[in-house]
Backbone as a ProteinNet text record, in pm:
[ID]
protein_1_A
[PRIMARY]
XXXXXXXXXXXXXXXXXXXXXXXXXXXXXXXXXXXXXXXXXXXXXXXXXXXXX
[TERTIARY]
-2871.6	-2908	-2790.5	-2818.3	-2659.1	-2729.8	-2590.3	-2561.4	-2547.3	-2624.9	-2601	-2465	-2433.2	-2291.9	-2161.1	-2120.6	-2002	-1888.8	-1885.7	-1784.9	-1859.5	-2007.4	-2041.6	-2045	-2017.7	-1982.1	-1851.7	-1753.1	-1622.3	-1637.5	-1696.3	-1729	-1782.1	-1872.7	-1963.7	-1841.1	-1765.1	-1625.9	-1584.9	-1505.9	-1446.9	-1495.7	-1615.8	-1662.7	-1676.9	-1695.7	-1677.7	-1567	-1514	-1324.2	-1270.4	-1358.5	-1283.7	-1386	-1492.9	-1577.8	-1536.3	-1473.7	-1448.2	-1303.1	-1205.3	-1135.5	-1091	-1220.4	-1221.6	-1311.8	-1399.9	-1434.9	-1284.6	-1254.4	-1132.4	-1090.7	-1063.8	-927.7	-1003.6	-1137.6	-1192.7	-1219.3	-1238.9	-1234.6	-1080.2	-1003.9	-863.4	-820.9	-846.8	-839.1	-911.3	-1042	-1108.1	-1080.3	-984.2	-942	-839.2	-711.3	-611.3	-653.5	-737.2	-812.7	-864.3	-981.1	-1062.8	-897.4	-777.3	-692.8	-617	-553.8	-490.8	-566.3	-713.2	-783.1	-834.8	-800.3	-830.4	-702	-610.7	-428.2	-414.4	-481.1	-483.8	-558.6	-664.6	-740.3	-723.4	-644.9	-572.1	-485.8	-382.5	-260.6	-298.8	-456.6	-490.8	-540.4	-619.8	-682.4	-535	-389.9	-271.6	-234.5	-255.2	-172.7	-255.3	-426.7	-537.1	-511.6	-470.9	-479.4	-329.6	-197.1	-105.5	-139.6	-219.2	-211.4	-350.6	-413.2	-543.1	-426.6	-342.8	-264.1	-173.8
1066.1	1053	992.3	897.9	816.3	831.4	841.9	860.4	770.4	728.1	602.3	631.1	732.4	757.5	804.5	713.2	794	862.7	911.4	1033.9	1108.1	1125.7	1242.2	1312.5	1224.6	1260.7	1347.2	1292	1352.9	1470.1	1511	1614	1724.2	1674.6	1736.4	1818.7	1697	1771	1859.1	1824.6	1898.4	2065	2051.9	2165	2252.8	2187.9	2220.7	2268.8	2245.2	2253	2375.7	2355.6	2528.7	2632.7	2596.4	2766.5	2743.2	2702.6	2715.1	2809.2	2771.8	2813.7	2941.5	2934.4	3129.7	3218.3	3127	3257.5	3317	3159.6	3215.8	3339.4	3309.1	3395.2	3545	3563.3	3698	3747.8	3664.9	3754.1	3731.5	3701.5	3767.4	3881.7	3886.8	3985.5	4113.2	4084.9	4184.1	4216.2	4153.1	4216.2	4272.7	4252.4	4343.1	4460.9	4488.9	4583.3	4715.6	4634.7	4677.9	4747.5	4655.9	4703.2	4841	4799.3	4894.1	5085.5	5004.3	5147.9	5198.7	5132.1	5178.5	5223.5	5189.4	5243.7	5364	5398.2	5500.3	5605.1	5539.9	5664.2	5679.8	5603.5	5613	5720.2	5726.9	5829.3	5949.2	5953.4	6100.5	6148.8	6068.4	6104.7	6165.2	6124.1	6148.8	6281	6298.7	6363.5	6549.1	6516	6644.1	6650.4	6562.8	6565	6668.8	6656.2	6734	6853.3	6892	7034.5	7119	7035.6	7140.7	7169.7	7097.6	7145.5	7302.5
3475.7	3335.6	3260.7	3211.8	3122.5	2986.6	2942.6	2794	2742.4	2621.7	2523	2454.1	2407.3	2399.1	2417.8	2480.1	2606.5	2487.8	2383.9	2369.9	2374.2	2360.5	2359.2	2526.4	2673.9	2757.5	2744.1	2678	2665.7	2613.8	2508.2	2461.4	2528.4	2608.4	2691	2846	2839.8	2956.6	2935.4	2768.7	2756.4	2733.1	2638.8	2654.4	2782.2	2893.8	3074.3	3103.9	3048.2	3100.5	3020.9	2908.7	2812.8	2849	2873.7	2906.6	3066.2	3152.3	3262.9	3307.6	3177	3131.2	3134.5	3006.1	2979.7	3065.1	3145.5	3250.8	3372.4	3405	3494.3	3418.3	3305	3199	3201.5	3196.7	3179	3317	3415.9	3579.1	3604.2	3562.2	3602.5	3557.8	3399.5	3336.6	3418.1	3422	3501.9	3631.4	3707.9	3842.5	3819.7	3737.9	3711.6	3669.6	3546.2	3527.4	3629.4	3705	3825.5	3919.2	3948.1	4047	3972.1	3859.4	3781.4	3802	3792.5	3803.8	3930.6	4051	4159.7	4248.3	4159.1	4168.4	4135.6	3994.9	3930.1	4040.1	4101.6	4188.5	4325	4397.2	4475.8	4503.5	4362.3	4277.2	4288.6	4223.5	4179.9	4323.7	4440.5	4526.6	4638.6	4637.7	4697	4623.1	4493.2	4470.5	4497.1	4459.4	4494.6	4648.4	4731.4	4905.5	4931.6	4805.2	4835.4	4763	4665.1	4673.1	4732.1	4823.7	4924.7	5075.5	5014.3	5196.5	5153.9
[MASK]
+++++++++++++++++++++++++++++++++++++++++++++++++++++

């Protein structure tokens, strides 16, 4: 499909390039997150395993 007007291709990139952007930016966010809190339960699951002994 071609465009009779090629900035509006550019436009169309760029818009590609910034919501591509910010998904990276929010599943990174969300794996530090996700790790931070499976650190946290890791911690707590070590620390309930030292006082049943």
């Amino acid at each position: 499909m071609s465009n009779s007007n090629p900035n509006d291709t550019k436009l169309e990139q760029q818009r590609s390039e910034s919501a591509t952007a910010a998904l990276k930016s929010q599943t990174e966010n969300n794996h530090t997150e996700e790790s931070e809190a499976a650190a946290d339960r890791i911690a707590d699951n070590l620390e309930n395993a030292k006082k049943d002994k």
